[in-house]
C-alpha positions as CSV (number, residue, x, y, z in Angstrom):
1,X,-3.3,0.2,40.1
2,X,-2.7,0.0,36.6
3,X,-3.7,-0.8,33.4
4,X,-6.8,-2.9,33.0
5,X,-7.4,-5.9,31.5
6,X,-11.2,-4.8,31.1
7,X,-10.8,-2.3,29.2
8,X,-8.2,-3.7,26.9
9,X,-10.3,-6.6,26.1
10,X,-13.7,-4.5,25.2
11,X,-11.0,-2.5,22.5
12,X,-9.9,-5.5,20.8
13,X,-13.7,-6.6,21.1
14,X,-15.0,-3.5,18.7
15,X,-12.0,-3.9,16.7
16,X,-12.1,-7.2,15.8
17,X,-15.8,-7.8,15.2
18,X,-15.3,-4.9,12.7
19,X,-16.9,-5.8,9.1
20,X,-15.5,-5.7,6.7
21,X,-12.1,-6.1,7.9
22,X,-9.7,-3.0,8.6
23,X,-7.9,-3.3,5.5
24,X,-6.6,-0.6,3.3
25,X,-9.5,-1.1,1.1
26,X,-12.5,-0.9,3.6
27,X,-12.5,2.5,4.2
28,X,-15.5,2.3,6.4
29,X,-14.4,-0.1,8.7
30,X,-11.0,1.8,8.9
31,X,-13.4,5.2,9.1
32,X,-15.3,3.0,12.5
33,X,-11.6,2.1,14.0
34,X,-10.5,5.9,13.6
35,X,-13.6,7.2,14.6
36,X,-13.3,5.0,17.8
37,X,-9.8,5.8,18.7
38,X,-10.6,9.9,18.5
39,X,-13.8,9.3,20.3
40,X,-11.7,7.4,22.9
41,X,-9.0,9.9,23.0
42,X,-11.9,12.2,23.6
43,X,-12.9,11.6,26.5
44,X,-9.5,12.5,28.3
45,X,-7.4,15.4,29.0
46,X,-5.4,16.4,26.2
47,X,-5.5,17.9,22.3
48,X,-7.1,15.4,19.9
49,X,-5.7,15.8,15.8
50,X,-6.4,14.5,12.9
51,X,-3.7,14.1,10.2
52,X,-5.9,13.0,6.7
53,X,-4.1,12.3,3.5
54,X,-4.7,10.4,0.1
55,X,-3.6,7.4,-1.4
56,X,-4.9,6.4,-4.6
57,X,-7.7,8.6,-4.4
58,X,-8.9,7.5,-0.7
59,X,-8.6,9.5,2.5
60,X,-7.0,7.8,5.6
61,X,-6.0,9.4,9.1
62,X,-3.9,9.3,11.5
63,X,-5.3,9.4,15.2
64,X,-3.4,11.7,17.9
65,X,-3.8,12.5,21.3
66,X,-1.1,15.2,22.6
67,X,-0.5,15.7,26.3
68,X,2.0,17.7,28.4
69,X,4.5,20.6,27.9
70,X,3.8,22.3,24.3
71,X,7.4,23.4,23.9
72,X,8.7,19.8,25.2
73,X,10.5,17.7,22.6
74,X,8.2,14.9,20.9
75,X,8.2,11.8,22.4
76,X,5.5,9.4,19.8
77,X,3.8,6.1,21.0
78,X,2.0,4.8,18.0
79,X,0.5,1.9,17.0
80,X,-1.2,0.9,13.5
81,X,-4.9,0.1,13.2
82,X,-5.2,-1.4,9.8
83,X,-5.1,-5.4,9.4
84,X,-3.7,-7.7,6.5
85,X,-6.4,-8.8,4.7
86,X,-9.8,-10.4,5.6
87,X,-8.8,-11.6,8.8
88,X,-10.0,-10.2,12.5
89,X,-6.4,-8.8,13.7
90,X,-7.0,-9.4,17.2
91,X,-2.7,-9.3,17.5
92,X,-1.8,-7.6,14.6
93,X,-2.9,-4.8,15.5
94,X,-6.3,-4.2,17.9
95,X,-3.7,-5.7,20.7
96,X,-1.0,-2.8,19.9
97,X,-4.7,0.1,19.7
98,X,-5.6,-1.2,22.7
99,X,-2.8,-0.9,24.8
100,X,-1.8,2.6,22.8
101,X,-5.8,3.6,24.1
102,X,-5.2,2.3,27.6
103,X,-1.9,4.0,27.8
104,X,-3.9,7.5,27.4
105,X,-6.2,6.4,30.3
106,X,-3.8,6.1,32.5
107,X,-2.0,9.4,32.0
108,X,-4.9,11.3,32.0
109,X,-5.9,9.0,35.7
110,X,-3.3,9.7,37.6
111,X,-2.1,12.5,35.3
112,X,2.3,12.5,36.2
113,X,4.2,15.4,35.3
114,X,5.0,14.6,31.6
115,X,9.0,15.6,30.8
116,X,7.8,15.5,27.3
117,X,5.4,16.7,24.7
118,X,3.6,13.1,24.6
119,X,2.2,12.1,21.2
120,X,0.3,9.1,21.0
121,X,-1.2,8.0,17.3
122,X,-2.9,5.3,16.0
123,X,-1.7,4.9,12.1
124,X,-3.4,3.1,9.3
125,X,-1.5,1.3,6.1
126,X,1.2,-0.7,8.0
127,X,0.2,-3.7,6.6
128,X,0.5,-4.9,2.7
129,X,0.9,-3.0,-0.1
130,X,2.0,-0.1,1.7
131,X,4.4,-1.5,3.9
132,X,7.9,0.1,3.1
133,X,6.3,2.7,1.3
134,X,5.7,6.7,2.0
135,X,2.4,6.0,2.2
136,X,2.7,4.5,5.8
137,X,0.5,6.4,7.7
138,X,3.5,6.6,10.2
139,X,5.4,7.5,7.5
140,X,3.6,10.7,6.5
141,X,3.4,11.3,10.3
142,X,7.6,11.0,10.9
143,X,7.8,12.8,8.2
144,X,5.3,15.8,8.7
145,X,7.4,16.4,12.0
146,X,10.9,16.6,10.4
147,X,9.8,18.8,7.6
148,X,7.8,20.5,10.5
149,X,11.6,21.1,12.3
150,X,9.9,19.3,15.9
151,X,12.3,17.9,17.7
152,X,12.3,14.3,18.9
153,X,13.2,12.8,21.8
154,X,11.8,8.9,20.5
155,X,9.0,6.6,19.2
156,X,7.6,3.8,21.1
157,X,6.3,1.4,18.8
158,X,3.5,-1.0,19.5
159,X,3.3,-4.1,17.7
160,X,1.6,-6.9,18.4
161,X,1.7,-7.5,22.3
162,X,-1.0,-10.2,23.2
163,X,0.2,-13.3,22.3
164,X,2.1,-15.4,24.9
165,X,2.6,-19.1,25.8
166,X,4.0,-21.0,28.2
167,X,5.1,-24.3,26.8
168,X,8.7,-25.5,26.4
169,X,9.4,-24.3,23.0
170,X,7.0,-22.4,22.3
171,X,9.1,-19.6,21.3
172,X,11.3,-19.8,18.3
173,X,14.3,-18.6,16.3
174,X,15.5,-17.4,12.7
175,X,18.8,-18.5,14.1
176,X,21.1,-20.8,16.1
177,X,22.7,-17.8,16.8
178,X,19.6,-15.7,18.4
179,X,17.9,-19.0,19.6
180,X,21.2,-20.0,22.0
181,X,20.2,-16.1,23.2
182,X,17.3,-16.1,24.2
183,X,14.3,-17.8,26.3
184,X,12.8,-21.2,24.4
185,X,9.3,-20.3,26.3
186,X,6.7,-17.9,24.9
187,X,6.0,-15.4,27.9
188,X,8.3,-12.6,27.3
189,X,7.7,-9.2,25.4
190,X,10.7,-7.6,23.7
191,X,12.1,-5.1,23.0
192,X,13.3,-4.4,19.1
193,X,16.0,-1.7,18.5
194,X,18.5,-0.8,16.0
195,X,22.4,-0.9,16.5
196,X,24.0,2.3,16.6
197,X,21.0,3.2,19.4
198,X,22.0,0.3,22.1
199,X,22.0,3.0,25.3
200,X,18.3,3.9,24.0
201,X,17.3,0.2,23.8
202,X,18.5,-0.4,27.1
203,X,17.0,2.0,28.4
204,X,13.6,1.3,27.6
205,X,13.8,-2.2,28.8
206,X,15.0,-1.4,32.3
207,X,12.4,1.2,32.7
208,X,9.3,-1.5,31.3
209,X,11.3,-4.4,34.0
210,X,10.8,-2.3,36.7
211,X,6.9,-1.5,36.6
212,X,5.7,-5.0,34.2
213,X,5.1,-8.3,36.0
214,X,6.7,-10.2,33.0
215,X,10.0,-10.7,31.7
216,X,11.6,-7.9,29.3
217,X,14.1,-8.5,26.4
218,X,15.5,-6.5,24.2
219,X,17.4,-7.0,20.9
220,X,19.5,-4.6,18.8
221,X,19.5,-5.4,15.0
222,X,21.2,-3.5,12.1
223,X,18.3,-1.3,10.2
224,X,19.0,-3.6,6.9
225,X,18.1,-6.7,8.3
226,X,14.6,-7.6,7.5
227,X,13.5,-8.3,11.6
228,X,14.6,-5.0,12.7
229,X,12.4,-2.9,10.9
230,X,8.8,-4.9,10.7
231,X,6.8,-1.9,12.4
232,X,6.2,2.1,12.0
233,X,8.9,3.0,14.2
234,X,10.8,2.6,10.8
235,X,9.8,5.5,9.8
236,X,11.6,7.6,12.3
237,X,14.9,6.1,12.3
238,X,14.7,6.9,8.8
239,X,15.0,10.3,10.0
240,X,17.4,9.8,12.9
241,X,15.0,9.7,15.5
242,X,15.8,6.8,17.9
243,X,13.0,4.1,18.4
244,X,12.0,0.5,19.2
245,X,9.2,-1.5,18.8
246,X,7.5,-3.6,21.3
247,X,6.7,-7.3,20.6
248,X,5.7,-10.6,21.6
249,X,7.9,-11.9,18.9
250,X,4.6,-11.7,15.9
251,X,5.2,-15.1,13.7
252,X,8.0,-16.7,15.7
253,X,5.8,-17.3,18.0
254,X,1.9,-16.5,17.0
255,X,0.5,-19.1,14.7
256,X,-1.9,-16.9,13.7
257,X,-0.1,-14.3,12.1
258,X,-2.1,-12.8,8.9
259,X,-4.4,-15.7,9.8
260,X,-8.2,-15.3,10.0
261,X,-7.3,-16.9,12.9
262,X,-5.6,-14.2,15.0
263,X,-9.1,-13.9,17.5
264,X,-9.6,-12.2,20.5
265,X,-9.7,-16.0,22.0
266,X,-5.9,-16.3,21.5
267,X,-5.2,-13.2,23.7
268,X,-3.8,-13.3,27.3
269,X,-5.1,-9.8,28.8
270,X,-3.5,-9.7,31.7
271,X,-0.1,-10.0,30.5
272,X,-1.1,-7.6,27.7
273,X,-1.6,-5.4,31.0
274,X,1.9,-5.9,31.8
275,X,2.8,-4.5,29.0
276,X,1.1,-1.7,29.2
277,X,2.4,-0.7,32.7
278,X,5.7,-1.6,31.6
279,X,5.3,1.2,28.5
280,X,3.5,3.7,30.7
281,X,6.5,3.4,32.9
282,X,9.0,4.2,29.8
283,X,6.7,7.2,28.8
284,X,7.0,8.8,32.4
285,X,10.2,8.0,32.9
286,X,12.2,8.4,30.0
């Protein structure tokens, strides 16, 4: 058994019928997603925190669920609730909620012995105008555990992981260079790291390959360059912390990127699943 498709679907559902959208200016829709994610959280084992803080005047929070060994280095999963404008972000981001929800389901079902403290948060104000900045909700969470001295084993970033094809050329490049890499088809989730933390990279992939039913890439890319960096798992390499993001690729292969046409209809749930029990694999096994 593993994660289900079910369950992952009826997230997305309440997160993209949301209205207003989950912007960073519709504080009560962003209040419904939060207060859905901790109500979620609360109903498995584990300690349930809420990290508020103010931009411009308005409160946001960060979601967490902890589990495992108290005195165990940190080892994040978050993903970002928050969406780009009036638009349902079924992808970017209820797919990544979702999956960061079902992963607590199934640590609390069949409840392994965690090697780590295991953090998982759900972040607003990824998306536009405060991308990039400090007030990233995962920025103000990276940064709250370096100033805190915690230490870090990694972050597991997800980032849109719903959106798969399986057409000839569905899948495409920025480069000649990347494109004679990699598969021309759509199906594949990846597996984003920086150089200088290949080992890490590596190792995440393997341990997703040998639990998902889909294939696994990974990519290492220097921290400069713009594709590297697209998610909140920026924020802990800027503090040394080694992390990766996992992706179905976002607008080299969805369509519907920051589209009001990113819908729950252009998910595939079962290999979202996949996913998933390729992640909860990482997170027990790392």
């Amino acid at each position: 058994m593993g994660a289900d498709q079910h369950r992952l679907y009826a997230d997305v559902k309440f997160l993209t019928e949301l209205q207003p959208a989950r912007h960073y200016l519709s504080l009560t829709s962003l209040n419904k997603a939060a207060d859905y994610i901790k109500a979620e959280f609360e109903k498995l084992d584990g300690q349930v925190q809420e990290q508020a803080f103010r931009v411009e005047g308005r409160l946001y929070r960060n979601i967490s669920l902890l589990l495992g060994p108290e005195d165990a280095p940190r080892l994040v999963v978050g993903a970002h609730y928050d969406v780009c404008g009036n638009q349902p972000g079924a992808d970017d981001n209820a797919s990544a909620v979702a999956g960061l929800l079902e992963t607590a389901r199934l640590l609390h079902q069949f409840r392994p012995a965690l090697k780590y403290r295991v953090e998982l948060v759900a972040y607003p104000n990824e998306e536009p105008p405060y991308f990039a900045t400090e007030h990233m909700g995962s920025a103000v969470h990276a940064r709250s555990l370096h100033q805190a001295g915690v230490p870090v084993r990694a972050m597991l970033c997800y980032e849109m992981i719903g959106y798969f094809r399986d057409e000839p050329g569905s899948q495409h490049f920025p480069s000649e260079q990347l494109a004679a890499q990699y598969p021309h088809t759509g199906n594949f989730i990846i597996v984003v790291g920086r150089t200088g933390q290949e080992a890490f990279t590596r190792r995440v992939q393997e341990l997703m390959q040998s639990r998902a039913a889909l294939d696994v890439q990974r990519i290492s890319l220097p921290p400069e360059m713009g594709l590297a960096g697209l998610s909140d798992h920026r924020n802990y390499w800027r503090h040394g912390y080694d992390a990766v993001m996992l992706n179905d690729t976002s607008f080299l292969r969805n369509p519907h990127y920051h589209q009001p046409t990113d819908t729950i209809e252009t998910l595939d749930f079962l290999r979202m699943a996949e996913v998933i029990n390729g992640a909860y694999a990482v997170v027990v096994g790392l």
